[in-house]
C-alpha positions as CSV (number, residue, x, y, z in Angstrom):
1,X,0.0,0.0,0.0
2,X,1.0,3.5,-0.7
3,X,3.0,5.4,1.8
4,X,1.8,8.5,3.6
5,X,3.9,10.4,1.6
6,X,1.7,12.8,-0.3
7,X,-0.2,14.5,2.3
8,X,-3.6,15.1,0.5
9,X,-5.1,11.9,-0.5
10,X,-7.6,13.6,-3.6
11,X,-10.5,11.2,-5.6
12,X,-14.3,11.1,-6.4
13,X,-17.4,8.8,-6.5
14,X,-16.9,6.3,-8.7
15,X,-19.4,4.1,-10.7
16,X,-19.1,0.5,-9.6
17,X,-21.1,-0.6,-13.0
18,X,-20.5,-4.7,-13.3
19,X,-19.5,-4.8,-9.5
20,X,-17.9,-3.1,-6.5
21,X,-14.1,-4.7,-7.7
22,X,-14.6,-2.0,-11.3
23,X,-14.6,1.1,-8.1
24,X,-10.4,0.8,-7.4
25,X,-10.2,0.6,-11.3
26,X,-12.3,3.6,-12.2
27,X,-10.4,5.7,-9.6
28,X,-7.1,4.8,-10.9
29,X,-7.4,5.6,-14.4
30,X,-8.6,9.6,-13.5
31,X,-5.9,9.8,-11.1
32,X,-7.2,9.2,-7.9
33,X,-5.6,8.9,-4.4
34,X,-8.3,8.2,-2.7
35,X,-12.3,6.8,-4.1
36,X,-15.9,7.1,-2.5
37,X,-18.2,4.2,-3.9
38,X,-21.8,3.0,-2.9
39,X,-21.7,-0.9,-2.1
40,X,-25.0,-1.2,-3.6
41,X,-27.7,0.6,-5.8
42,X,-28.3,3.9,-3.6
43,X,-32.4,4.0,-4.9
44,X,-32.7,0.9,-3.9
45,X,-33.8,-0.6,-0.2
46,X,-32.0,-4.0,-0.6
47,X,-29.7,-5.5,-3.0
48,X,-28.2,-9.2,-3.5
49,X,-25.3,-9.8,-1.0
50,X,-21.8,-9.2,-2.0
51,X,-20.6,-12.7,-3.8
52,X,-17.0,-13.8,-2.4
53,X,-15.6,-13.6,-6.0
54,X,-16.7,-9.6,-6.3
55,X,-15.2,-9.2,-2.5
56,X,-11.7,-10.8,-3.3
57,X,-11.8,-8.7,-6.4
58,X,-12.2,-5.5,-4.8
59,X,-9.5,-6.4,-2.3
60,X,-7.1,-7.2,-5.1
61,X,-7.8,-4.2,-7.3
62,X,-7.0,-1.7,-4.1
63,X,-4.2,-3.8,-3.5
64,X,-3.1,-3.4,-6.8
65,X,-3.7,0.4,-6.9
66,X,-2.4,0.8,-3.8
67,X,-6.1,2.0,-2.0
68,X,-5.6,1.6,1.2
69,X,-9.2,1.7,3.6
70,X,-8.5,4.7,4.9
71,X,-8.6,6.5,1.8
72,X,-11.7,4.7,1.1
73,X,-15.4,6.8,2.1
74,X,-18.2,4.7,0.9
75,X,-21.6,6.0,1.0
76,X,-24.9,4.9,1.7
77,X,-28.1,4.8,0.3
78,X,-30.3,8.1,0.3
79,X,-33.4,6.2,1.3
80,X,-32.1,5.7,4.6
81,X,-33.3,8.5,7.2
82,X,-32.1,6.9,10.7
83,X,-33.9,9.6,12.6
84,X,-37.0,8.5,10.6
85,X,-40.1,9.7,13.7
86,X,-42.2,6.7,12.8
87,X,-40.7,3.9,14.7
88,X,-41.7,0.9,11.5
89,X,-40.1,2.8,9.2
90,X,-37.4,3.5,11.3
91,X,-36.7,0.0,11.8
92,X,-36.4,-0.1,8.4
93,X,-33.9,2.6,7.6
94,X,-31.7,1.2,10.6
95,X,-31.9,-2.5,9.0
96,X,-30.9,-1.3,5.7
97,X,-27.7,1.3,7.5
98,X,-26.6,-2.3,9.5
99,X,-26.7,-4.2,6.2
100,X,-24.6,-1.4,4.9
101,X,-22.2,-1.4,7.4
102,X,-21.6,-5.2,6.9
103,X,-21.2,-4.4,3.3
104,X,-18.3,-2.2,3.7
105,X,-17.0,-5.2,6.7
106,X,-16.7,-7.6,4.4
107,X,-15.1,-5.4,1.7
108,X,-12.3,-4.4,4.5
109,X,-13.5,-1.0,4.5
110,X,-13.2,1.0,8.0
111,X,-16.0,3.8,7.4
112,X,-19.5,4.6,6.1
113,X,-20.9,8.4,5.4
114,X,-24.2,8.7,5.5
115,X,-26.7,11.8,6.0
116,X,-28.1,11.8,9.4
117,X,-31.6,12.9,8.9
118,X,-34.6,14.1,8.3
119,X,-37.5,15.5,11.2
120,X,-40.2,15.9,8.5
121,X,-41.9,18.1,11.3
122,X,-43.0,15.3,13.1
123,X,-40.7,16.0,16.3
124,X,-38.8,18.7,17.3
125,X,-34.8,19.1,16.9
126,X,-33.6,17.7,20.0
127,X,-36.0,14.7,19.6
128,X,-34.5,13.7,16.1
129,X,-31.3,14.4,17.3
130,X,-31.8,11.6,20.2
131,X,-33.7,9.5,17.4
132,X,-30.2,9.2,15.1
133,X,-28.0,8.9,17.8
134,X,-30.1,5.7,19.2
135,X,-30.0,4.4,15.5
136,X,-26.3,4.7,14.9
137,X,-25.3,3.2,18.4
138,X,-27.4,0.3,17.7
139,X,-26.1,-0.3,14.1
140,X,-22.2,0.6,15.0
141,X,-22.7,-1.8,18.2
142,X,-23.9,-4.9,15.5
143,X,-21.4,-4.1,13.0
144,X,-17.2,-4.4,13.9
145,X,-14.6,-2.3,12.5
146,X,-16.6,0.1,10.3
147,X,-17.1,3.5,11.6
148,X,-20.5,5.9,10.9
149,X,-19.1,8.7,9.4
150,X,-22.1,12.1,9.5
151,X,-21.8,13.9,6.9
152,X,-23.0,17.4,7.2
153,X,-26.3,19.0,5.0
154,X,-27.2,21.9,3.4
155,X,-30.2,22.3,5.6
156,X,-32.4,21.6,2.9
157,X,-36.1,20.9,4.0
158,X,-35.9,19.4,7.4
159,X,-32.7,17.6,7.2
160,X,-30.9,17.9,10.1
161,X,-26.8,17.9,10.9
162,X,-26.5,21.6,8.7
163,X,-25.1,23.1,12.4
164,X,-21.7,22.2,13.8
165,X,-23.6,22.2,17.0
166,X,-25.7,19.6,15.8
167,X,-23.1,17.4,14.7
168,X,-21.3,17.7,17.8
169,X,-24.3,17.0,19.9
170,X,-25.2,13.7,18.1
171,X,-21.5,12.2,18.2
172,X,-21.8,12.7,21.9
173,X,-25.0,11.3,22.0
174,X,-24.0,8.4,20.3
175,X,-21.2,7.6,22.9
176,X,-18.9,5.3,20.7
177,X,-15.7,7.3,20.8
178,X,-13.9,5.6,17.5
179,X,-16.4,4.2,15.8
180,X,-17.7,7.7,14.7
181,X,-16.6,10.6,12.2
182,X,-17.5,13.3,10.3
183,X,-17.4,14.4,6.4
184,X,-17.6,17.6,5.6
185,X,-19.2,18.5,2.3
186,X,-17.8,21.9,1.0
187,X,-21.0,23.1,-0.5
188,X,-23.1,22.2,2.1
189,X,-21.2,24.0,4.2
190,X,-21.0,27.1,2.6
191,X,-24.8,26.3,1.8
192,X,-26.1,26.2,5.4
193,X,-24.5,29.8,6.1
194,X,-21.0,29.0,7.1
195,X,-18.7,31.6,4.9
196,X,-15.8,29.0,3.7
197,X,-15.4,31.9,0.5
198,X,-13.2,35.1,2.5
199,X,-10.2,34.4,4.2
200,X,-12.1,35.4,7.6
201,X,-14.9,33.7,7.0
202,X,-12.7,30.4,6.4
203,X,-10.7,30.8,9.5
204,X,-13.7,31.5,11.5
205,X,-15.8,28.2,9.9
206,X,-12.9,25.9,10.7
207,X,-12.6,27.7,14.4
208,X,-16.1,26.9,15.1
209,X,-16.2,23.4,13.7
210,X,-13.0,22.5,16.1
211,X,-14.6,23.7,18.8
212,X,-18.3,22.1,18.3
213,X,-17.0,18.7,16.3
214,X,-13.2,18.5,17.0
215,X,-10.9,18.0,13.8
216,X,-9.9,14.4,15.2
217,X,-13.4,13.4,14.5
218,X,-12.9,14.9,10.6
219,X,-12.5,11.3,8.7
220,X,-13.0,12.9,5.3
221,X,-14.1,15.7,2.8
222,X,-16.5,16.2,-0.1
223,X,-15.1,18.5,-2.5
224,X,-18.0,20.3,-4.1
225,X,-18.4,24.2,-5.6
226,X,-22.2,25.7,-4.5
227,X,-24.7,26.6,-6.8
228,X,-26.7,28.0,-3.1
229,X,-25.3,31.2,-2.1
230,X,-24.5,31.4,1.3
231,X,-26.8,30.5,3.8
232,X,-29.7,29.5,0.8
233,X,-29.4,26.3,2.2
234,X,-29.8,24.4,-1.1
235,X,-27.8,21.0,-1.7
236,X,-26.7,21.9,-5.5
237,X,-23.2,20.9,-6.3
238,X,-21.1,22.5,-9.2
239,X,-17.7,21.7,-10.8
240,X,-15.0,22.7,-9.0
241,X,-14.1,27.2,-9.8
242,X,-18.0,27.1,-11.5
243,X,-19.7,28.4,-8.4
244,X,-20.2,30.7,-5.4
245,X,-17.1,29.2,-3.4
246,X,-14.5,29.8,-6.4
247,X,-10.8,28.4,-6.8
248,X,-9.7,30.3,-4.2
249,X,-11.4,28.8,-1.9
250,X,-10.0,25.0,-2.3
251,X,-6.3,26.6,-3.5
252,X,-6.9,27.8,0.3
253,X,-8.3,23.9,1.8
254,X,-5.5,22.0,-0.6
255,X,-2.9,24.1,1.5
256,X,-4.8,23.9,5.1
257,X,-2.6,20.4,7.0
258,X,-5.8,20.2,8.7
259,X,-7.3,18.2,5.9
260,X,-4.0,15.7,5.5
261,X,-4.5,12.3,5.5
262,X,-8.0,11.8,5.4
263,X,-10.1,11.0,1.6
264,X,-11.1,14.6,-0.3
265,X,-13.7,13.5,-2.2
266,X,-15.1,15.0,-5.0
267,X,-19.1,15.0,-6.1
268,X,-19.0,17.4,-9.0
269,X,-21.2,16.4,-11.6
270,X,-19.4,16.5,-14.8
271,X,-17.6,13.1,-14.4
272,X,-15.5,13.6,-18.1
273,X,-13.3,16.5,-15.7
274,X,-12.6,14.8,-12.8
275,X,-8.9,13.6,-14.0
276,X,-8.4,17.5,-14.4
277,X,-10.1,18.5,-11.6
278,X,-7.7,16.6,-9.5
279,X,-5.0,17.2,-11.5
280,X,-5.7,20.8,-10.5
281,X,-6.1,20.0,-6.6
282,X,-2.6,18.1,-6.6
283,X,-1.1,21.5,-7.9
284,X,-2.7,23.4,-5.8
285,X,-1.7,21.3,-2.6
């Protein structure tokens, strides 16, 4: 596996199109240091388990590419809402989260991102709050090894987790120091009001978040530009330098040795760029 060497460890979502082993391959021929990858189809509540020939694949093709699991953020499906108010369909959200988590066990992977959730004004804040923290206790206490990595919203109808405050409170809620993290997704950060673009604004979004979440809880980063302007709380991503946040913005992040070590993972939506896109990230790190 690839030494620690380069500092920023830069990728995107792959497609895993005629299995989970094509992910390592699709990230390598754009470039990729590190890969995000859904284990199964994310519209879709259950799939066929993982077959021992696709799993020994996988392993072989990140061995061969030198992927190591840290550098590795796969992410759930978005049918999942683990802080779901009505308890049936909660069960069923929290089923298909453990069967997710055992996914990425079997596949050697160490983390899962997922969105925390959605109140759909059914009960208040610090009731959904309690809700997902219940749910990912139970699901990280039935799966080993993987941890439940939150990633943060835009704020976008009544998803929850767009507040550092709110991230912070549900880790501690959760009480499994380890086998929980944090993803922060550029544009949804920006989105939800937190000013990423001026240099002040930066320093003071990455002040707050140590203080609320911690930055040895940050286990990885989406790398998205913002359609939403600040604060408009809408979850529209844009190709790296085509929205509000600009290049300055990740020339600034690509520099920051807060982000070392952990997958940068972009979600841009024009997949024919992303080999340049990183390209440009590398220089500008």
């Amino acid at each position: 596996m690839e030494s620690k060497e380069h500092k920023k460890y830069i990728g995107a979502h792959v497609s895993t199109a005629g299995g989970v082993e094509n992910a390592p391959l699709n990230a390598h021929a754009i470039g990729a240091t590190a890969f995000a990858l859904f284990t199964k189809n994310q519209r879709q509540w259950s799939a066929p388990p993982l077959t021992e020939e696709s799993i020994r694949a996988f392993k072989a093709n990140c061995e061969k590419f030198g992927y190591d699991p840290e550098f590795i953020l796969p992410h759930d499906t978005y049918l999942i809402n683990l802080g779901q108010p009505d308890l049936e369909k909660r069960k069923r959200s929290l089923a298909a989260f453990i069967d997710e988590l055992a996914r990425c066990n079997a596949l050697g992977l160490t983390k899962l991102n997922f969105h925390p959730g959605s109140h759909l004004n059914e009960v208040t804040l610090e009731e959904e709050l309690k809700l997902i923290a219940e749910s990912v206790r139970e699901a990280v206490d039935a799966v080993p090894n993987v941890s439940a990595i939150f990633e943060n919203t835009a704020g976008q109808g009544t998803n929850v987790g767009y507040r550092f405050e709110q991230l912070g409170t549900m880790l501690e809620l959760v009480d499994r120091p380890g086998r929980v993290g944090v993803c922060l997704d550029t544009c949804h950060t920006y989105a939800a009001g937190y000013d990423l673009k001026t240099e002040d604004g930066y320093a003071q979004t990455f002040a707050d978040f140590a203080r609320f979440v911690g930055f040895e809880n940050l286990k990885g980063v989406h790398l998205n530009d913002s359609r939403s302007v600040l604060g408009g709380k809408l979850d529209r991503h844009v190709s790296i330098g085509e929205g509000e946040l600009g290049l300055e913005f990740f020339r600034r992040l690509m520099q920051d040795e807060r982000f070392d070590n952990i997958p940068l993972i972009l979600e841009t939506p024009n997949e024919e760029i992303w080999a340049k896109e990183i390209s440009m990230l590398k220089d500008f790190a």
